[in-house]
C-alpha positions as CSV (number, residue, x, y, z in Angstrom):
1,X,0.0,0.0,0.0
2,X,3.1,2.5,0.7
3,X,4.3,1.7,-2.7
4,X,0.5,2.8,-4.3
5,X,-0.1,5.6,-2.2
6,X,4.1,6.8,-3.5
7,X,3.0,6.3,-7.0
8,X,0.9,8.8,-6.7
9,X,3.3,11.3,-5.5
10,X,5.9,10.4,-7.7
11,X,3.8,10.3,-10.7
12,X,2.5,14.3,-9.9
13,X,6.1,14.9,-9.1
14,X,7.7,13.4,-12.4
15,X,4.7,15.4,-14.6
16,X,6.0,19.0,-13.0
17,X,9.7,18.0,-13.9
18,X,8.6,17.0,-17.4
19,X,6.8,20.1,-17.9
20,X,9.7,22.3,-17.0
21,X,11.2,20.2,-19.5
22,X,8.7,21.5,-22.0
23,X,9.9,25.4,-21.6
24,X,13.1,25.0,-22.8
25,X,13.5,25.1,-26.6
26,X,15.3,21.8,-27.4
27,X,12.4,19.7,-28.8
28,X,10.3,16.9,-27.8
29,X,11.8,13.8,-25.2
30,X,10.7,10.8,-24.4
31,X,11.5,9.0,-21.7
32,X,13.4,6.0,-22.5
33,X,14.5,6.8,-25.4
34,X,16.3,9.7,-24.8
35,X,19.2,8.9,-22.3
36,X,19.9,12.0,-20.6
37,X,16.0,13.1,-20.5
38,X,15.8,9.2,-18.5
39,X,18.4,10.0,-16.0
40,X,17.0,13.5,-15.4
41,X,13.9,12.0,-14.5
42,X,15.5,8.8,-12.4
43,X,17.2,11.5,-10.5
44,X,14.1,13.6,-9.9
45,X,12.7,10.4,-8.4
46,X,15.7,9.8,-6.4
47,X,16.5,13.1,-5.2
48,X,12.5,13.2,-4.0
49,X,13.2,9.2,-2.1
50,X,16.5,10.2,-0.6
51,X,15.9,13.1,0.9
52,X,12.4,11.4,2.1
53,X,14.4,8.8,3.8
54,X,17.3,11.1,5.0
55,X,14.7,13.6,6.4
56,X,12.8,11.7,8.9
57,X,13.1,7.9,7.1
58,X,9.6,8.3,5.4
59,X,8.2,9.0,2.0
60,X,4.5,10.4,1.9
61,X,3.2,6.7,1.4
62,X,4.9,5.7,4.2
63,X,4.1,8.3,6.9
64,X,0.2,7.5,6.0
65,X,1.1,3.9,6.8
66,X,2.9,4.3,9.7
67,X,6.5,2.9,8.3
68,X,10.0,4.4,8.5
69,X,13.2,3.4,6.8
70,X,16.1,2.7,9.0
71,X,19.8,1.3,8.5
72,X,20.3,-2.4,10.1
73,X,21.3,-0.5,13.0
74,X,18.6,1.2,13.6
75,X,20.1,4.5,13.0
76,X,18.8,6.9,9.3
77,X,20.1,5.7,6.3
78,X,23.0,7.2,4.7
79,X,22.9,9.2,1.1
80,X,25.1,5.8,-0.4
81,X,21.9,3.2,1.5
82,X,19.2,5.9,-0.2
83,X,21.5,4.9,-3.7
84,X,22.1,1.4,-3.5
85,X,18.3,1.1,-2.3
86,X,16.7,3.2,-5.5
87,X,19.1,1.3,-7.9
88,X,18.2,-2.4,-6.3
89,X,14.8,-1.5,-6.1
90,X,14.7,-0.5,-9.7
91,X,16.4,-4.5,-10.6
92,X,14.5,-5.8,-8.0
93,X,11.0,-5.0,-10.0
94,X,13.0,-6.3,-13.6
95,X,12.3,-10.1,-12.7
96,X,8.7,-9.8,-12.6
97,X,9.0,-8.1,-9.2
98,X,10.5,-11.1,-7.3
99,X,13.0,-8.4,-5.6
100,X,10.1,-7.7,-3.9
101,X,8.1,-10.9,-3.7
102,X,11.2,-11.9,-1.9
103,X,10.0,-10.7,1.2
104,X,7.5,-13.3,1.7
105,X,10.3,-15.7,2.0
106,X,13.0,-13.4,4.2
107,X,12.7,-14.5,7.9
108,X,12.6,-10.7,8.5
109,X,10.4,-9.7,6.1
110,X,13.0,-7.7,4.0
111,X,13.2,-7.3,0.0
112,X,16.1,-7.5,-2.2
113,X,16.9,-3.9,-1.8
114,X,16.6,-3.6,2.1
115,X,19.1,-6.4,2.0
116,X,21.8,-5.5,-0.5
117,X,21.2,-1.9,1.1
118,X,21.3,-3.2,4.6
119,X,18.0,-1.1,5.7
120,X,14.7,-2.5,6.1
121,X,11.5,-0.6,6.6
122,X,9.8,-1.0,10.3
123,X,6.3,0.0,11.3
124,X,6.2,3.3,13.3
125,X,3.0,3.4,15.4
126,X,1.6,7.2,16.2
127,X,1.4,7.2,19.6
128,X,-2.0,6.9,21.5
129,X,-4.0,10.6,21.4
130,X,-4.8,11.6,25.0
């Protein structure tokens, strides 16, 4: 559900960077197939993760749901844990997301790229209103 609900984010926050791409005069891009117009908007989406996870360990998705990123050691995740963990996650959906389905297998629950990354994501609980 974190992922859906960060979609939805991402996907508003990738349109606004694409339209700034549309007021400059070089011509039409498409994602894809234009290298560098792909890595702008990878790093949009990273930039927007990173300092999600750097800033508090959640994304949008995740504050709704209650979950934070942390580092194995329970301490935030480090800008190089934010990279390794966008670029696994990116191979772990290639193999019809079993990156991901992994985590129904993982004694702890994690996915490819909590592992490689060595962060997993826990669940936060608000505490109780008074």
């Amino acid at each position: 559900m974190v992922m859906l609900y960060d979609a939805l984010a991402i996907l508003a926050l990738l349109m606004i960077a694409a339209a700034l791409v549309l007021l400059l005069p070089f011509g039409n891009f498409t994602a894809g197939k234009d290298l560098v117009y792909s890595l702008y908007l990878l790093s949009v989406w990273f930039i927007y993760l990173a300092w999600c996870w750097r800033n508090g360990g959640m994304t949008l998705g995740m504050r709704a749901w209650e979950v934070v990123l942390l580092a194995d050691d329970s301490r935030p995740v480090s800008w190089r844990m934010c990279f390794v963990r966008f670029a696994v996650s990116l191979l772990s959906a290639l193999p019809l997301g079993a990156g991901f389905i992994w985590c129904l297998f993982d004694h702890r629950k994690r996915t490819w790229h909590d592992r490689i990354s060595h962060s997993s994501l826990v669940r936060n609980p608000r505490p109780a209103r008074r």
